[in-house]
VEXDREN-2710 file (C-alpha; in Angstrom, 1 decimal):
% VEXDREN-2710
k/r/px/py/pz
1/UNK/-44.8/175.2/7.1
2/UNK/-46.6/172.5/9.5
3/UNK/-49.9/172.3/7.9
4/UNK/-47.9/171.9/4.8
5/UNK/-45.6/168.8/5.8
6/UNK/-47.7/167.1/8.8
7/UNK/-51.1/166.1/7.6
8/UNK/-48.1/163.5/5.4
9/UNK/-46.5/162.4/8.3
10/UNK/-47.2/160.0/11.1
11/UNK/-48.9/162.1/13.3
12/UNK/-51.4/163.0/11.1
13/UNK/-52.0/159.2/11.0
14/UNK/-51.7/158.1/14.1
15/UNK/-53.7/161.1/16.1
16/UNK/-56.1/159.6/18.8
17/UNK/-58.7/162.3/19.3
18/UNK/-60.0/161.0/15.7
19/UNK/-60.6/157.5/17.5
20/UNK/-63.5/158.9/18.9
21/UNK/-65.5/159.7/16.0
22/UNK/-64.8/156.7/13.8
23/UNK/-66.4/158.4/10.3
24/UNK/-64.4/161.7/11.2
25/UNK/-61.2/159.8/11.0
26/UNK/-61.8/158.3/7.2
27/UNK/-62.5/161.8/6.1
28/UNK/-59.3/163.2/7.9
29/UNK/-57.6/160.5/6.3
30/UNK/-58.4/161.0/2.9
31/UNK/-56.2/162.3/0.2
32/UNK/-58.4/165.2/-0.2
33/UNK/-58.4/166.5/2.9
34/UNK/-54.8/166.2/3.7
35/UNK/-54.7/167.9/0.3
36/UNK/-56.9/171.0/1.7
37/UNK/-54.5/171.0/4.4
38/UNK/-51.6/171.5/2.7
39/UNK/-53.0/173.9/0.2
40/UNK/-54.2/176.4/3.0
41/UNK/-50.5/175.8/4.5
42/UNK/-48.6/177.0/1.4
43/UNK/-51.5/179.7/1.2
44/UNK/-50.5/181.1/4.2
45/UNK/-46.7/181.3/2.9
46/UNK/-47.5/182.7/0.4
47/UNK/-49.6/185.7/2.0
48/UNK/-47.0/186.0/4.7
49/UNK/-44.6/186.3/1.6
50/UNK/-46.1/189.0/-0.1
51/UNK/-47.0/190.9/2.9
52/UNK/-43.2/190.8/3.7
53/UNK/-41.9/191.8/0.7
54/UNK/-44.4/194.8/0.5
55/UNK/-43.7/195.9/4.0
56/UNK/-43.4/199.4/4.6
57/UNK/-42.9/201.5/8.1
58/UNK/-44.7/205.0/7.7
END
């Protein structure tokens, strides 16, 4: 659920390790990327979803 709501948030905006690479931090900022982010993030829920539901102890 975090990589799915924070690359919109503050944080994502306002993290200072990208201050050290300046070109690294237009890229992270882009649409796309934060995009990418999110997509991997519902992804993930979506594997741990079915994985759940299909669940069985032998």
């Amino acid at each position: 659920m975090l990589l799915v709501v924070l690359p919109w948030t503050h944080i994502w905006d306002d993290n200072h390790l990208l201050s050290y690479i300046p070109y690294l931090s237009t890229v992270a900022l882009s649409g796309v990327v934060r995009g990418v982010a999110s997509g991997l993030g519902l992804l993930n829920m979506w594997i741990a979803a079915a994985e759940a539901m299909n669940y069985r102890e032998h």
